[in-house]
N, C-alpha and C positions, 0 to 999 in steps of 0.2 A: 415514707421512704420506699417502698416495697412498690408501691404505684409510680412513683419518681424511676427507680429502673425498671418497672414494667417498660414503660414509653422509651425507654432510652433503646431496651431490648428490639423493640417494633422498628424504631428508626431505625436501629443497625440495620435490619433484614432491607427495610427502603434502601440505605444508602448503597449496601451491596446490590440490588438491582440496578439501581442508576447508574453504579460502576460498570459494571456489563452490558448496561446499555450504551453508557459514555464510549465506550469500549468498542462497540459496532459502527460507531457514528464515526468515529476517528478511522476506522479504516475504509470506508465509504469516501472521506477527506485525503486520506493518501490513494485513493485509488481513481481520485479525480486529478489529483497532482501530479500524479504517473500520466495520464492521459494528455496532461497540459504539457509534462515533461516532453513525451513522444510528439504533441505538435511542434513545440518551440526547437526540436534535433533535427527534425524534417525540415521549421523552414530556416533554421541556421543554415543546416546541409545545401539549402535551394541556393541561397543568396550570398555565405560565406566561402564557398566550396572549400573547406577546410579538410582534414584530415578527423574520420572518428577521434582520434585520442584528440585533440585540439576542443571537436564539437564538447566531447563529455569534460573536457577541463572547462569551458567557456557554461556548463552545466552548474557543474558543482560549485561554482561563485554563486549562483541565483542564490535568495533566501529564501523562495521558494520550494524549492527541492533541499535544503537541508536536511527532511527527514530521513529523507534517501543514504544507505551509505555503499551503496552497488556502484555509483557512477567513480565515487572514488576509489573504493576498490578496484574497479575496474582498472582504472587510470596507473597506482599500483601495483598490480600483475602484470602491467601490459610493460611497465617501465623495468621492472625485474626479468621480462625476457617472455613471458608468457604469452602466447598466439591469443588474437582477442576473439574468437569464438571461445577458449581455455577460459580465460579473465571472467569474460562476461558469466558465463555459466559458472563459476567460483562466486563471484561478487554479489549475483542476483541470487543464488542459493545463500549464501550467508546476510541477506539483509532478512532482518527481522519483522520489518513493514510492511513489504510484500507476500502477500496471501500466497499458500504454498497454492492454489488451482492459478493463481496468475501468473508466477512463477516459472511454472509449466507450460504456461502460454508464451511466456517470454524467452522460452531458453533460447528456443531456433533463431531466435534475432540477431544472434551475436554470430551465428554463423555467416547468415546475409550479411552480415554488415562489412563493408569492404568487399565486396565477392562479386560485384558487378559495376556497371558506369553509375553515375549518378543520379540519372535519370530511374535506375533501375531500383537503385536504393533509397530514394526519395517515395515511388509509390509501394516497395515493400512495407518500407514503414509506416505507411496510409492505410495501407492491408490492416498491420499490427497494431494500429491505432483503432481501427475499426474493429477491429475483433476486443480487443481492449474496454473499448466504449460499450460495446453491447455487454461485455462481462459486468463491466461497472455499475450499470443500470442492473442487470440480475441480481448484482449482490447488492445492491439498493434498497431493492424491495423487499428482498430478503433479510437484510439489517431493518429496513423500518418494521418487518414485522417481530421481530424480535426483539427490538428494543421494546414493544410494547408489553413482549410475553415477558422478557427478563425483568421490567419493573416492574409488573404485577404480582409475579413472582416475588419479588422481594418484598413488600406490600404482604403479600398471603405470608408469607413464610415468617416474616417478624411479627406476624397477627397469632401465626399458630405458636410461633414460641413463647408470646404471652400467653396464652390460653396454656398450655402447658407449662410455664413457672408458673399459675399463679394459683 
């Protein structure tokens, strides 16, 4: 019985790395979906020449970007009366998804947005897409090296808990 929860002990410490590693992988997933989001606004913008609020409601249908909950907020603040540089920088702070250093990347956007012709707001957003992408890839490499150390981690760590119950 006593070797029955030994193993059970070990797995825990595994299953808790894998969490944390699950855990980096998923936000490497929403930070390429962001990326996807920021192309599909740009060539909405190109071709629909719509109104921001119009682009991000035509957003927030995708099933894609469901994890997202900025565009909607957005879209909320803006219809309550709130200036969408205000919205955006509210909406994009309270989403829980987006990594607080992307975040920070993102704020200025909401200012451009609307602030020039279309042309102008089409390759901003190229700009922020491209700085975007390069971020994405950083914290890529960065998540894959981590998810290695955080499984290992949990691996060592349910090994040493055995070793000390037993």
């Amino acid at each position: 019985m006593k070797f029955l929860g030994l193993i059970l002990v070990a797995f825990c410490g595994v299953g808790v790395g894998w969490l944390f590693s699950l855990q980096k992988r998923q936000e490497c997933v929403a930070l390429q979906a962001l990326c996807q989001m920021l192309r599909e606004f740009s060539v909405q913008m190109s071709f629909c020449s719509g109104t921001v609020s119009e682009l991000l409601e035509q957003l927030t249908i995708e099933s894609a970007y469901q994890m997202f909950s900025f565009p909607k907020q957005t879209l909320l603040l803006l219809q309550k009366g709130e200036t969408l540089a205000n919205a955006w920088r509210l909406a994009l702070k309270s989403d829980g998804i987006v990594p607080e250093e992307v975040c920070l990347l993102l704020l200025p956007l909401g200012e451009e947005l609307g602030a020039s012709d279309l042309n102008g707001q089409v390759e901003t957003i190229a700009q922020y897409r491209s700085l975007l992408e390069s971020k994405t890839k950083e914290i890529g490499m960065q998540a894959q090296n981590l998810q290695k150390l955080y499984f290992r981690l949990g691996i060592l760590g349910g090994l040493m808990a055995v070793i000390l119950l037993a």
